[in-house]
C-alpha positions in Angstrom: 81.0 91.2 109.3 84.7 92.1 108.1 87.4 89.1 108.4 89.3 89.8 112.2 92.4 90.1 109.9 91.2 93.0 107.4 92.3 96.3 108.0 89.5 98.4 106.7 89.6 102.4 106.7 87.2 105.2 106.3 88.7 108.2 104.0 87.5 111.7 104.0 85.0 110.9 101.6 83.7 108.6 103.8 84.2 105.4 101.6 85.9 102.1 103.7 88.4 100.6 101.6 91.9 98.6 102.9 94.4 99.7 104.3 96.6 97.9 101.5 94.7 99.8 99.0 94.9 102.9 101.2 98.7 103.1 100.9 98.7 102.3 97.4 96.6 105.1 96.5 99.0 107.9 98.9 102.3 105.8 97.2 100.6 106.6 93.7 100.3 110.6 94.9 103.4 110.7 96.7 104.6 109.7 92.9 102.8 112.2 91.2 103.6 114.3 93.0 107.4 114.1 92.8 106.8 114.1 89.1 104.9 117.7 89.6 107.9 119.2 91.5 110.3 117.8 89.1 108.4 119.2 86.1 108.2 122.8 88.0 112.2 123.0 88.9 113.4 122.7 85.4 110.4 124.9 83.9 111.9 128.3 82.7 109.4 130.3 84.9 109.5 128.1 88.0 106.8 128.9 91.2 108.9 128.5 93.7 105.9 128.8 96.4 104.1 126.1 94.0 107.0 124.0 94.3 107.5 124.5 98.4 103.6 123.8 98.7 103.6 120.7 96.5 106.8 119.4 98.8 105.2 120.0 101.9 102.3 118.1 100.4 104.8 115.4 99.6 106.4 115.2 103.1 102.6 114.5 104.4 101.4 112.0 102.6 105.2 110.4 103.1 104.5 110.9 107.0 101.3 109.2 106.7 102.4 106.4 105.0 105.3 105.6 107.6 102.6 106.4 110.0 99.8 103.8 107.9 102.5 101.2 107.3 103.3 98.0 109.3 106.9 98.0 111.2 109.1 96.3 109.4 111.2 94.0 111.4 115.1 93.0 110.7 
């Protein structure tokens, strides 16, 4: 039996793994991404609808993390 205090999640590919670990792993793609987009808007021949899509992948994995993460209280 998990500890009462874990917080363990199943991901798509059905594999249970923390929730700390969790948003590590969509803080690591949220940062690859931005790299992608970066690379793309200075590229000669930039994609701008490879760009938009890789942003509005961006924005999602952002609103899950604020949607994953605890409060933070002031």
């Amino acid at each position: 039996m998990w500890p009462p205090c874990a917080s363990i999640i199943e991901t798509n590919g059905g594999m249970l793994m923390s929730l700390e670990s969790h948003l590590a792993q969509l803080q690591r793609k949220h940062g690859d991404l931005d790299q992608q987009i970066e690379s793309l808007q200075v590229a000669p021949a930039k994609d701008d609808l490879e760009i938009a899509r890789l942003k509005r992948k961006k924005l999602a994995l952002k609103d899950e993390i604020m949607r994953l993460s605890p409060p933070v209280h002031h």
